[in-house]
C-alpha positions as CSV (number, residue, x, y, z in Angstrom):
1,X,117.2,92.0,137.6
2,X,120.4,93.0,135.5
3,X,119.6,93.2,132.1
4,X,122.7,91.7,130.0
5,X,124.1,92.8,127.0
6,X,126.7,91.7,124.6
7,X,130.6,93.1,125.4
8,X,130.9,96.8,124.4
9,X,133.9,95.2,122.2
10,X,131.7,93.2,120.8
11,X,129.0,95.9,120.2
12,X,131.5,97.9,118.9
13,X,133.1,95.2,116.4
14,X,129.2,94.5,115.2
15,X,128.2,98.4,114.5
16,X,131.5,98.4,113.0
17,X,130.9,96.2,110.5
18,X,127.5,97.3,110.0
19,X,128.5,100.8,108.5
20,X,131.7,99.6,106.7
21,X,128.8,97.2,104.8
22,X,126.5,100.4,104.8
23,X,129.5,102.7,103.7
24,X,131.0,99.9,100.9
25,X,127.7,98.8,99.3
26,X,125.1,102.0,99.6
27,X,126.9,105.0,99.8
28,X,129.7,104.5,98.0
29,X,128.2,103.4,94.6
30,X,125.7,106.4,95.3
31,X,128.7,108.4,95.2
32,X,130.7,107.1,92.5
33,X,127.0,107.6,90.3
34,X,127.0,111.4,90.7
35,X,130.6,111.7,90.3
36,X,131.0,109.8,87.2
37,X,127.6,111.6,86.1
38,X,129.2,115.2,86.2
39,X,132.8,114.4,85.3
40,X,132.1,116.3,81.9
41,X,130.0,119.5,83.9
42,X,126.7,120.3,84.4
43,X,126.5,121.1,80.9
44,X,127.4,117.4,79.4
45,X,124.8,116.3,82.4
46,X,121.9,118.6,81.3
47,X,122.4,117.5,77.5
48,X,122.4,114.2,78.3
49,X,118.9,114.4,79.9
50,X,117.5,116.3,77.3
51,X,118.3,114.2,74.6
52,X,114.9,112.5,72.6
53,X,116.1,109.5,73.6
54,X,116.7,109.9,77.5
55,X,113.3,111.9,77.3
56,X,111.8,109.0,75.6
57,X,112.7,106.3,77.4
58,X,111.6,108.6,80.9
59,X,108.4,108.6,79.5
60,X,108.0,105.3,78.4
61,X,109.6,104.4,82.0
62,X,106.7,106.6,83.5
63,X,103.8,105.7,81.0
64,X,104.6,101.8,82.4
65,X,104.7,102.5,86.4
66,X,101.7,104.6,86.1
67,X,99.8,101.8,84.3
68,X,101.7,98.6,86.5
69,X,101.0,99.9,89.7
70,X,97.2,100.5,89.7
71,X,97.0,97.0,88.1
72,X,98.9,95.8,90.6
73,X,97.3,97.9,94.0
74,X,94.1,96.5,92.5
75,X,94.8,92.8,92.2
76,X,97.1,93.1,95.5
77,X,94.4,94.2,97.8
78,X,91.5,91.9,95.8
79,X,94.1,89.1,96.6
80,X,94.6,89.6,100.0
81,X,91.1,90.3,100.9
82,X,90.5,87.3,99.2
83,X,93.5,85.1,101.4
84,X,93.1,86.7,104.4
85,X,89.1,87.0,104.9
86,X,87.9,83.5,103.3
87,X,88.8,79.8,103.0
88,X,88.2,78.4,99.5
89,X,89.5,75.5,97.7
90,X,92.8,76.3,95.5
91,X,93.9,79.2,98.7
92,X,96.9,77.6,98.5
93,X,97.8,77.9,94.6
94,X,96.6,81.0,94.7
95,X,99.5,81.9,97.0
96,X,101.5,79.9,94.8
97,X,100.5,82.0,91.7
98,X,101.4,85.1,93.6
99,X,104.9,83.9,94.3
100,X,105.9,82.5,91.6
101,X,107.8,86.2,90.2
102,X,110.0,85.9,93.0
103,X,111.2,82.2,92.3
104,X,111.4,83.0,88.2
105,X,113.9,84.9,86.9
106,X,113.1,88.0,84.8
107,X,115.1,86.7,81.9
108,X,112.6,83.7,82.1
109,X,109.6,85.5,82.4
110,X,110.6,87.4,78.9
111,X,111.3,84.6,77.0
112,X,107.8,82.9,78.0
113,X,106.3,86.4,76.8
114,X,108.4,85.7,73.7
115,X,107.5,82.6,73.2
116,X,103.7,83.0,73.8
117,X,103.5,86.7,71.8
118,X,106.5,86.7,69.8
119,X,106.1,86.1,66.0
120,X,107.1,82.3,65.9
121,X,104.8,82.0,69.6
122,X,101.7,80.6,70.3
123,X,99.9,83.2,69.7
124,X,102.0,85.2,67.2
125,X,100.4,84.2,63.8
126,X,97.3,85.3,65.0
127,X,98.3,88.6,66.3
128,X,99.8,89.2,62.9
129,X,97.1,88.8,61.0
130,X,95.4,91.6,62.9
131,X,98.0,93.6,63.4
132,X,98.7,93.6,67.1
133,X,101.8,93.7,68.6
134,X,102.7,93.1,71.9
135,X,106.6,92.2,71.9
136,X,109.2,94.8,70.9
137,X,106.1,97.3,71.4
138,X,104.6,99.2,75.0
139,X,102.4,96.4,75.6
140,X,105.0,93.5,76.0
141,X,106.7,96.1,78.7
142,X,103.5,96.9,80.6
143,X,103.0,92.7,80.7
144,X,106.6,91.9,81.5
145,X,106.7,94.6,84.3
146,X,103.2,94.0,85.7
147,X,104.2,89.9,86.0
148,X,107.7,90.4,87.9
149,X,105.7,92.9,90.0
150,X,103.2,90.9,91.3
151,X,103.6,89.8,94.4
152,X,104.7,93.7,95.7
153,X,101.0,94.5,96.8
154,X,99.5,91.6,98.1
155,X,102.9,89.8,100.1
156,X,102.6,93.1,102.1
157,X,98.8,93.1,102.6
158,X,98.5,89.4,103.6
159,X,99.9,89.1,106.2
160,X,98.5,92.8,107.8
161,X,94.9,91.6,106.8
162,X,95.5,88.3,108.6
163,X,96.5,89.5,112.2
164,X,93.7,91.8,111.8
165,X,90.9,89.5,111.3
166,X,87.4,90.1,110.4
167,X,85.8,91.1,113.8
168,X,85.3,94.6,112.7
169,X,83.7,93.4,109.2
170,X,81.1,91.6,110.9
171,X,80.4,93.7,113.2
172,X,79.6,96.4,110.4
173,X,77.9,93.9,108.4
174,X,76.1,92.7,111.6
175,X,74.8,97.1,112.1
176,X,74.1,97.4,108.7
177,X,76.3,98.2,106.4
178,X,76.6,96.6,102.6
179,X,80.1,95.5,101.7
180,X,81.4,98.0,99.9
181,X,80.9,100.3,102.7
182,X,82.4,97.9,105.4
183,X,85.4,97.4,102.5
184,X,85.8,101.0,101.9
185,X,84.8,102.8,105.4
186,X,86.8,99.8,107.7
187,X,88.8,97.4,105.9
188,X,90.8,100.0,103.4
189,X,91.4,102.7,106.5
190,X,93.3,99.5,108.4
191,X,95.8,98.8,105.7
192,X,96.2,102.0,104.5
193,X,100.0,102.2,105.7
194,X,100.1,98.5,104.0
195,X,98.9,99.8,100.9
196,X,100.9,102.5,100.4
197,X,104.0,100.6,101.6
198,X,103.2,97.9,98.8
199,X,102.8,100.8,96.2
200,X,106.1,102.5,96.6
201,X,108.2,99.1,96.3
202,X,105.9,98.3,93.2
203,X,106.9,101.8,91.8
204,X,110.6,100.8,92.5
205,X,110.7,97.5,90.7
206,X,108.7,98.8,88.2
207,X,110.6,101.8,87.3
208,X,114.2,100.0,87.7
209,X,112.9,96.6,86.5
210,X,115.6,95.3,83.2
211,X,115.7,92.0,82.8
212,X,112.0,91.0,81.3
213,X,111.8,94.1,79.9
214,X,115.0,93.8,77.9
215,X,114.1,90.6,76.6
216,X,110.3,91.9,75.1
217,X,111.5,95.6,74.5
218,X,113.6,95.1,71.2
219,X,115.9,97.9,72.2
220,X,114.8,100.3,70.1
221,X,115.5,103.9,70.6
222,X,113.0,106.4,71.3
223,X,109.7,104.0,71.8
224,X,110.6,100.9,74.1
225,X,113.5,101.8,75.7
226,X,113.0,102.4,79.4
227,X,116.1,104.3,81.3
228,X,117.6,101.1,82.7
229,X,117.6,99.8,79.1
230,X,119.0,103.6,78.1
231,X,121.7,103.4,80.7
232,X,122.9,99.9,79.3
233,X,123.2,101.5,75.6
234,X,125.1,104.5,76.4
235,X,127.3,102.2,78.5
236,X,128.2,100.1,75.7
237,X,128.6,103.0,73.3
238,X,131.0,105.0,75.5
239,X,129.1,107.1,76.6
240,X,129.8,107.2,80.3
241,X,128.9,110.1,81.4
242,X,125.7,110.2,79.6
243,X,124.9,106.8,81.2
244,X,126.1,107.6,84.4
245,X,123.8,111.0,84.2
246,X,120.5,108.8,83.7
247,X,121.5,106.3,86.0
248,X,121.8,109.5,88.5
249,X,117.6,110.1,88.1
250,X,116.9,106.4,89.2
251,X,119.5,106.7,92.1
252,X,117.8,109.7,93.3
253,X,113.9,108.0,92.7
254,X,115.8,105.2,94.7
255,X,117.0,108.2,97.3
256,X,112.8,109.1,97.5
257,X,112.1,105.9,97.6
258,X,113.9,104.6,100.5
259,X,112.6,108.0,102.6
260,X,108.7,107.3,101.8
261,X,109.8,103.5,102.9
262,X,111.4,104.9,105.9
263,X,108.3,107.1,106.7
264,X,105.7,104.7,106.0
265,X,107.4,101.8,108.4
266,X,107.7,104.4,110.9
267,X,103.8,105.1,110.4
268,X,103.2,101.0,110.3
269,X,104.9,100.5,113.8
270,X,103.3,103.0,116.0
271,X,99.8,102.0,114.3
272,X,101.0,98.6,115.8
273,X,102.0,100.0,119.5
C-alpha cells in the first residue's frame, strides 16, 4: 500500500509556520532578555546580582521551591496512589480538589489567603494575639506557592499509575511482601520518570510563580520578595537593566528546565515502547 502524506507545499507552509511561532514567541524574547540584561556591561550585570536585595530575594525564591516541592512530590504520589490503586467514596472530589489551582486564578488564591490570614481575616485576630504571621511574612509564600502548585505531581502520576494497574502489587503482596516494600521496591521504580517529570514543572512554577505570591508577600525588600517580585520593582523604578539581569537567571533555570523536560519525556517514551 502507498502510504499518503499531506502536499510537500503544504508540509512546507505548516513547518513554516511552526518555527516563525517558535522563532517570534521563544527565542526571540530569550534574546531580547540577555540583551537588554548586558546593555550596561558585564559589570552593571554582575552588580545587579550581587545586590542584598537580588541576593535576598534568590534565596527566599530557593528557601520556597525547596520547601513546596517535597510537600508537593509527597502529596502528588500519596494522591495518585490513592486515585489510581482504590475506589472510595468522594474519588471524584478529590480529583476536583486537585484541580481546582488550575481553574483559580493566582490573584484569587492570594486574596483567599488574605482574607483567611490577613489581619482583618478569619483567622487574623487570633494569629495576633500570638504573634504569628503568615501574610507579608515566608509563610504566606510557602502556602500561596504550595496551593497554585498542586496539581504538578499528581496530574502527571495519575494517569501513569492508572494504565499501569495493580497486577504487579498483588502479585508482591500475594509472595510476601508488606506494603511499604511492594510501594517502595515496585510501585515507586514504575513512575520514577513520572515523578521526576512532575518535580521539575513543580520547581518551575514554583520558582517563577507571581501572582499569589505578590498578593501575600507585602513587597518588602530583602525578606519576601522573590525574583519575579524583584524583577517587577526594578522595572518600575527604572532600572532596566538591573531587571532585565535577574529576569536573565529565571530565563536560563527556564533554559535547564525545558532540557531535563526534554530528557525525561525522552526517558518516559522508550520506557513505554
Amino acid at each position: 500500500m502507498q502510504v499518503r502524506t499531506e502536499p510537500r507545499i503544504v508540509r512546507y507552509v505548516l513547518i513554516t509556520i511552526a518555527l516563525v511561532f517558535f522563532g517570534l514567541f521563544l527565542v526571540l524574547p530569550l534574546v531580547c532578555v540577555f540583551q537588554n540584561a548586558l546593555s550596561k556591561g558585564w559589570v552593571v550585570y554582575f552588580d545587579a546580582l550581587r545586590h542584598p536585595d537580588a541576593l535576598a530575594a534568590m534565596k527566599m525564591t530557593m528557601i520556597t521551591a525547596l520547601i513546596v516541592v517535597p510537600c508537593n512530590l509527597i502529596f502528588g504520589v500519596a494522591a495518585a496512589w490513592a486515585v489510581s490503586k482504590f475506589d472510595f467514596k468522594g474519588k471524584n472530589l478529590l480529583l476536583s480538589f486537585i484541580d481546582l489551582p488550575l481553574s483559580v486564578s493566582p490573584v484569587i488564591a492570594g486574596l483567599i489567603f488574605i482574607l483567611l490570614f490577613g489581619a482583618q481575616g478569619v483567622l487574623g485576630p487570633w494569629l495576633i494575639a500570638h504573634n504569628i504571621r503568615i501574610v507579608f511574612a515566608w509563610p504566606g509564600i510557602i502556602l500561596a506557592t504550595i496551593f497554585v502548585t498542586v496539581p504538578m505531581v499528581a496530574r502527571e502520576l495519575i494517569p501513569i499509575m492508572k494504565s499501569q494497574g495493580t497486577e504487579e502489587e498483588e502479585a508482591a503482596l500475594t509472595l510476601g511482601a508488606s506494603g511499604w516494600k511492594t510501594f517502595w521496591m515496585v510501585s515507586i521504580p514504575n513512575i520514577r520518570w513520572g515523578i521526576l517529570y512532575g518535580v521539575i514543572l513543580c520547581n518551575a512554577r514554583a520558582m517563577g510563580e507571581f501572582g499569589a505570591v505578590s498578593v501575600v508577600s507585602g513587597h518588602i525588600r530583602g525578606l519576601t520578595n522573590t525574583m519575579p517580585l524583584h524583577v517587577e520593582i526594578l522595572y518600575n523604578e527604572y532600572q532596566s537593566a538591573a531587571a532585565f539581569a535577574v529576569a536573565s537567571i529565571l530565563a536560563m533555570l527556564a533554559i535547564v528546565t525545558l532540557i531535563a523536560k526534554s530528557i525525561v519525556e525522552a526517558n518516559i517514551r522508550q520506557g513505554q515502547k
